[in-house]
C-alpha positions, 0 to 999 in steps of 0.5 A: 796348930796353925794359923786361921784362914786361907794359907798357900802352901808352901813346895819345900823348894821356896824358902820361908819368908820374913816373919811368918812364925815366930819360934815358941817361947819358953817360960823357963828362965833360959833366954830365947831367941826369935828367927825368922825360920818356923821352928828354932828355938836359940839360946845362947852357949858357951862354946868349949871347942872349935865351932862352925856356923851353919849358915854362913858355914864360917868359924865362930870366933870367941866363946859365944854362940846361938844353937837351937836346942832342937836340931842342934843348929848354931849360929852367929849373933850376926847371922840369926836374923838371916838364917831361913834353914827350917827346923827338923821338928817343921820339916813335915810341913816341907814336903811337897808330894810325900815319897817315902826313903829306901834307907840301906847301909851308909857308906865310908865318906863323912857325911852329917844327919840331916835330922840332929845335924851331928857327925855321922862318924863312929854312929850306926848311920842310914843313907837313902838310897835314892836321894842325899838324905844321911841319918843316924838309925835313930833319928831315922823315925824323925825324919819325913817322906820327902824323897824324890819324887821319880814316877806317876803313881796311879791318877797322879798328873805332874806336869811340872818338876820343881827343885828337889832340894836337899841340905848339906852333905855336898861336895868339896868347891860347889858354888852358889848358882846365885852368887857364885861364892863356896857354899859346901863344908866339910865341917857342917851341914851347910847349903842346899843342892837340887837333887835332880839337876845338881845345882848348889846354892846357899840357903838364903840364896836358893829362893830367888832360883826360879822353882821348875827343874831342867834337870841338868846337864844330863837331862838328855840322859834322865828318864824324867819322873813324868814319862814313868807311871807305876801304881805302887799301892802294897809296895814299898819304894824297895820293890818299885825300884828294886832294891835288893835287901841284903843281910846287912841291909836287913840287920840295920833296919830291924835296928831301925827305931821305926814303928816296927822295931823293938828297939829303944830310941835314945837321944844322942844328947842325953844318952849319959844317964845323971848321977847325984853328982851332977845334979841331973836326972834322967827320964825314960818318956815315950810318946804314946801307947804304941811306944810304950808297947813296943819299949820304944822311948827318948832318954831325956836329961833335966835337972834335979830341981826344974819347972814343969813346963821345962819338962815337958817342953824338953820332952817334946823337943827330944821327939822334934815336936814343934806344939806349946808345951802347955798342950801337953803333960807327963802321965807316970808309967808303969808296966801295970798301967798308966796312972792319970796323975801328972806332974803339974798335979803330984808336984805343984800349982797351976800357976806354972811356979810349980817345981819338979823334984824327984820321984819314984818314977823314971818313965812317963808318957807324953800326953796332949791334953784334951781340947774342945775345939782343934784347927786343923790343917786340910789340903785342898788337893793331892797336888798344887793344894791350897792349905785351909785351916779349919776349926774341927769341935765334938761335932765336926764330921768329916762331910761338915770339914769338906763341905766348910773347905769347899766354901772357902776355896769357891767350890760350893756347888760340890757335893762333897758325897764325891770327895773322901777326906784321906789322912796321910800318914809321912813316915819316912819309910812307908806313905800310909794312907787312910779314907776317912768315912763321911760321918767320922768325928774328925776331932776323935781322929785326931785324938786318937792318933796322938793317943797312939804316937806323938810322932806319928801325929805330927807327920800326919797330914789330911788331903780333900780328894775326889772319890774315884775308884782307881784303876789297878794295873800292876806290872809283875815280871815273873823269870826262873820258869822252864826255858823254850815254851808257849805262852799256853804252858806258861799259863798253865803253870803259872795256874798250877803253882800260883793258882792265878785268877785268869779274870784278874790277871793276864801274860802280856809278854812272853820271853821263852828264851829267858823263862820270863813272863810279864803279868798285868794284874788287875788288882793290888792284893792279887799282885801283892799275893803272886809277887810274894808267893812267887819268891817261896816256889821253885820249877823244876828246881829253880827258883822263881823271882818277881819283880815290879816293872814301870810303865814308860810313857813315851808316846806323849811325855817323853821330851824330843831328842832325849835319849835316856840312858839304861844303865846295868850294874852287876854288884859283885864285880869290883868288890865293893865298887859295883854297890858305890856305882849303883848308889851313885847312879841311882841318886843322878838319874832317875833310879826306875833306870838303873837295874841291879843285874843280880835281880832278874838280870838285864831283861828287867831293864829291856823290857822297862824300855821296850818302846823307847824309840832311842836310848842308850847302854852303860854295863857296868860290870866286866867283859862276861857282864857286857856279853850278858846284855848283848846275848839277852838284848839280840834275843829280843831285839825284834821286840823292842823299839830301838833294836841297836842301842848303843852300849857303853861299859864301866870296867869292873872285871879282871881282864876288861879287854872289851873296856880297853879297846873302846877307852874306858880304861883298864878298870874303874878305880873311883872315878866320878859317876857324874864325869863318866856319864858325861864321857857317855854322852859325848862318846861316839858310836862304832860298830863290833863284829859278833861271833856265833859258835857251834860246838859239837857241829856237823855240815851238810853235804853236798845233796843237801843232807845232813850227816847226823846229829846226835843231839841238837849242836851247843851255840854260844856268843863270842865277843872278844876271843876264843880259845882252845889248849893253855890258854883256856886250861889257865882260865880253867883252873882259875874258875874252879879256884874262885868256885872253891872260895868266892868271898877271895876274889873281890879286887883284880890284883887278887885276881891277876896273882891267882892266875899267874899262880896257876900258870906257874904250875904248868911250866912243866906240861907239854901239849901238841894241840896242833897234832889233836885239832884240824883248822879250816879258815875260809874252807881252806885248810891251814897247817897248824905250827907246833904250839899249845894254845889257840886263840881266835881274836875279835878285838885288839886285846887279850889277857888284860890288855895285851896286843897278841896279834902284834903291831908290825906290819905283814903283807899277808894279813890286813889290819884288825879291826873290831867291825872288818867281820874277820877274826884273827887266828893266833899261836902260843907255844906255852906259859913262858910265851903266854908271859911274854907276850903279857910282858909286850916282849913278844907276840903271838904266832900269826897263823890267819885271818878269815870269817869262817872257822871249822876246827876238828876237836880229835880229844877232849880239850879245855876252851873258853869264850870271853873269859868262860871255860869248860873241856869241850868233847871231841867233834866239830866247832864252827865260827861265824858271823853272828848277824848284824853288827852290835853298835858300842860306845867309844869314849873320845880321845879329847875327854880320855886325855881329860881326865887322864891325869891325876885321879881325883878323889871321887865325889860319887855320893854328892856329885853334880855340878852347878850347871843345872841351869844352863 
């Protein structure tokens, strides 16, 4: 298995150098040819169709080329002797500290597998959706745990982050950092880019790049993976990161030719099954008992007339296994058993000149053959390990295989009583891990694991660890519970209907205003038991939801200056955009700051970053999204280090006013999620007036007495503006449209065209507002002209961008602005001066401006906050300033008028420049 010895280990950020593995020879009478990276194996085709190399990624001219008949790798004549791309079936031995993927659906764009290196088109495909990993779904259990790697998992100390590279699939122009030359394509998988700081380079240039990672040019705005700590033991890297698993997402992976699926797995190259005609034969092989179980197998085409080691070697190659073939054999299978007859034994000698010809079965189970003595690989540590091989026999326990590393790395006087042997099973999904017991027969481990899978065998590692025992502490934010309660009741119902053990578990934070709690848990299983259970029980109607919340380190790892950016995406804005931004924004920040909105809402997220000293905000979502996370961040301002993080938007609602104002355009129409958080970075800070509305309200009279509540008054927030009469009956019918059918208002021509439809059919209406409302500005009265509609404004825009207030100039008013803590109050006379002013062929009818409003509502009446409508009952509404400013983000003149242009098409699933050194 390996080579004898001391052996450093190789971080997937270095290249394999000059001649350290020879690729295997096959006997057959094919031709192979040797390269200098592990694990090809060459032969010479001819070519029938345009072809492109994929080292030098240039078109192979003529008819001759090299591929490798494992991961489908060709190649020049001239560029074998260069290329240091390893292949799949080595990737394993790549991987640096084991992540497992969170593959979701892939997206449109053309991508290529990085397992068979094949097009992804017309293909059932998987993308991870943390890091640039694309698969077919069944070359998914092929691929090894090698994700980034975004936290500190429990006693995991990394100080220093290398390079994260990854192959192919960049976009169109990236330059090599090295020489400065295009080393992206379009037609292959060729070149490699660092998923953190966004450098490109060749593959034969990257392994002079110095191997730590300065994360970029955003590193200011990446909460680095050292400041996070989560202990993910029983969580999927779905839960950690909380992505949220959809319909979809569900059907694709139980598709999924996983371990877990029922699914049979059929190699892309031999999915046509041979006919007499054409001289080939088609076998079903599986890899081990747990393939056969679950029906599980590799069609693999052959001859009808070939060698038997030929067989077995094509067999291992379809299950990207990099052993000798003669380790291994082909034992028939039935569904009654498996027989111990091989082919070598049924169909020939052991000289190896034995012939396979046809027989009665078509299904056979690769085996390994029984060996006396093994070496064994054995990491010297969890991190920055040295990999000693060992030579593991039918005595060889697992204290004798410590107790021999330990000699050879100097630590003699160890007891290796304090240390566990722990085999790390790489799947691509989940990290499995497993404590070996000191007395174990290291060899019957190893035999049995190949008798279960071949895979599973090849993506298995064994790390020497010291024993410890692991402190728990599992973050768990709990929300749907009753709102305005003490912490005492949301414990006794988190015992009533969780039955929670109050020595394992206690509320470390208490968010009464959002039926919230944050639980510190003691335990793995107990947290895995209330995360669970919490999802299947409803309070008072409502249903409870849980999440995994991070740990942020920031006393001593978060870097000087550094200023990390939150970042809420709502999903079902946009259409299909929100979910395109939220994957891109996971994959160019660290995903632990990228909350969906959907999953607990923007308190996740705060909490998350409560003792940040200094962060900032990127909404992306529409203008009812942006006052989302302002009302929920001024509800717990005082419990959060940074009370005013600045806040900017991606616009992806109808309307986008708020957007408008501040520059961010009219709507998000694809643009690149690394230019617009480099619009982030620069923009500058302003500060926004924030309303408070009583609804329903009574003043106090002059000796201090109130004059009579019925019920406690309704408060809500405005940002943009306030509307009573058309206006808000506009916005009425077109809520209760999108009640009626959801799934039809996905874009914002959609949008827009629904309202104008119901603003045509109140052409006919007639309303006297002025004669059933009363208006005091400033406790001034103020004589109302005849109209239909009106409009209380905050900021210079309303109805998707138009300017009500006007632009002339009044000496009777001043300017507005959005931080000059007054309000705006304007007219409409009805739909036609509603479209008119849509139109910019007119404005509104300025009535006054002040910072405190009262109106007297005489019947009930349809109004609206920020887009929000509802009837509102006779009685008395009051607007006021709703404490301190909030501080938001102004994209700058000089970057708008940058990228102002024309649009180009967005590059949001490889997007980062090769800048990352600077």
């Amino acid at each position: 298995m390996a080579d004898s010895g001391r052996v450093k280990h190789n971080s997937p950020n270095s290249s394999p150098g000059p001649g350290r593995k020879k690729a295997q020879q096959s006997p057959g009478s094919k031709a192979r040819y040797s390269v200098n990276a592990p694990g090809h194996c060459f032969r010479k085709v001819t070519l029938t169709k345009p072809t492109f190399c994929h080292h030098c990624s240039d078109f192979i001219w003529g008819i001759v080329g090299f591929v490798c008949e494992v991961c489908n790798f060709m190649s020049h004549e001239k560029c074998l002797k260069h290329v240091r791309t390893v292949c799949s079936c080595m990737a394993s031995t790549q991987v640096w500290v084991p992540v497992a993927h969170c593959f979701g659906p892939a997206g449109q764009k053309k991508r290529f597998c990085c397992v068979c290196r094949k097009h992804l088109e017309g293909s059932l495909a998987l993308r991870c959706e943390v890091c640039e990993l694309h698969v077919h779904s069944d070359c998914a259990p092929f691929s090894v745990s090698d994700c980034r790697f975004c936290h500190q998992d429990g006693g995991q100390d990394i100080d220093t982050y290398q390079h994260h590279w990854r192959e192919g699939n960049m976009s169109s122009g990236a330059r090599c950092e090295v020489c400065r030359r295009t080393c992206s394509s379009s037609d292959v998988l060729a070149g490699v880019r660092c998923e953190w700081c966004g450098i490109t380079a060749h593959a034969s240039c990257y392994i002079i790049i110095p191997l730590e990672c300065s994360m970029g040019r955003l590193r200011n705005m990446i909460l680095h993976p050292s400041c996070v700590r989560i202990c993910s033991r029983n969580f999927s890297k779905m839960h950690c990161y909380r992505i949220s698993e959809n319909s979809q997402h569900s059907e694709m992976m139980d598709n999924l030719g996983d371990v877990d699926t029922q699914s049979p797995v059929t190699s892309k190259e031999t999915q046509s099954t041979g006919s007499p005609d054409t001289g080939k034969q088609t076998l079903k092989v599986f890899d081990g008992d747990d393939a056969a179980k679950r029906n599980q197998f590799r069609l693999v085409s052959i001859p009808r007339i070939i060698k038997n080691e030929e067989v077995v070697e094509a067999s291992l190659r379809a299950f990207y296994i990099p052993d000798e073939p003669q380790d291994y054999e082909l034992q028939s299978y039935s569904q009654q058993g498996l027989f111990t007859d091989d082919i070598i034994n049924r169909n020939g000698t052991p000289d190896n000149k034995s012939i396979f010809k046809d027989t009665v079965s078509d299904s056979w189970v690769l085996r390994s053959k029984p060996r006396e003595t093994e070496v064994v690989k054995i990491y010297s540590g969890p991190l920055k390990a040295e990999v000693i091989s060992v030579t593991a026999g039918k005595s060889s326990t697992v204290d004798s295989i410590i107790k021999e590393v330990h000699s050879r790395i100097g630590k003699q006087n160890e007891n290796p009583a304090d240390y566990n042997l722990v085999e790390v099973f790489m799947s691509s999904k989940q990290v499995q891990r497993q404590v070996l017991s000191g007395q174990e027969i290291l060899l019957d481990k190893l035999q049995e694991i190949r008798k279960t899978s071949l895979r599973q065998m090849n993506q298995t590692r064994f790390y020497i660890e010291e024993s410890r025992n692991r402190v728990a502490q599992v973050n768990l934010l709990l929300g749907g519970f009753p709102t305005q309660l003490e912490k005492e009741e949301y414990t006794r119902l988190l015992s009533e209907h969780l039955e929670v053990k109050s020595h394992l578990v206690s509320i470390t934070h208490a968010y009464s205003e959002q039926g919230a709690v944050v639980l510190q848990i003691s335990c793995f299983s107990e947290a895995e038991r209330i995360y669970m259970l919490a999802k299947d029980i409803s309070i008072s109607g409502k249903q409870l939801y849980s999440l995994v919340i991070p740990e942020i380190m920031q006393q001593s790892n978060l870097a000087k200056g550094s200023c990390p950016l939150l970042v809420f995406v709502n999903p079902k804005s946009g259409g299909l955009k929100g979910r395109e931004i939220l994957y891109s924004f996971r994959k160019l920040l660290n995903p632990h700051q990228v909350f969906e909105l959907t999953s607990g809402g923007p308190l996740a997220g705060l909490h998350t970053f409560k003792d940040v000293p200094h962060f900032r905000i990127l909404v992306c979502g529409g203008d009812g999204t942006v006052g989302w996370v302002l009302g929920v961040l001024e509800s717990i301002r005082h419990k959060i280090a940074c009370p005013e993080p600045a806040i900017s938007i991606i616009p992806l609602g109808t309307g986008n006013d708020l957007a408008r104002v501040l520059r961010w355009g009219t709507g998000y129409s694809g643009e690149d999620p690394y230019n617009i958080l480099l619009s982030v970075d620069e923009a500058e800070e302003v500060q926004m007036d924030r309303w408070t509305i009583l609804l329903d309200a009574q003043e106090m009279t002059e000796d201090g007495k109130e004059n009579g509540f019925l019920e406690p008054p309704k408060i809500v927030h405005m940002n943009n503006y306030f509307g009573l009469g058309i206006d808000a009956e506009l916005s009425l019918d077109f809520h209760h449209a999108r009640e009626e059918d959801p799934d039809k208002f996905n874009s914002r021509f959609h949008n827009k065209g629904v309202y104008v439809k119901v603003g045509l059919q109140k052409l006919s209406h007639t309303r006297n507002l002025h004669k059933d409302i009363r208006l005091q500005v400033d406790r001034q009265e103020v004589e109302l002209p005849s109209i239909e509609g009106l409009i209380f404004l905050n900021i210079p825009s309303w109805g998707s961008g138009a300017d009500l207030w006007g632009s002339d100039s009044d000496s009777r008013f001043g300017r507005p602005r959005i931080d000059d803590g007054m309000l705006e109050v304007v007219g409409v006379t009805g739909v036609v001066h509603m479209g008119q002013v849509q139109s910019g062929l007119r404005s509104g009818i300025r009535i006054a401006q002040g910072s405190y409003i009262r109106i007297t509502v005489n019947k009930p009446i349809p109004v609206q906050v920020d887009g929000e409508p509802w009837i509102q009952s006779p009685g008395q509404i009051i607007i006021s300033a709703a404490g301190p400013k909030v501080c938001m983000l102004r994209k700058s003149k000089a970057k708008q008028k940058k990228q102002s242009g024309s649009l180009k098409e967005s590059r949001s699933d490889s997007p980062a420049p090769s800048d990352g050194g600077q």
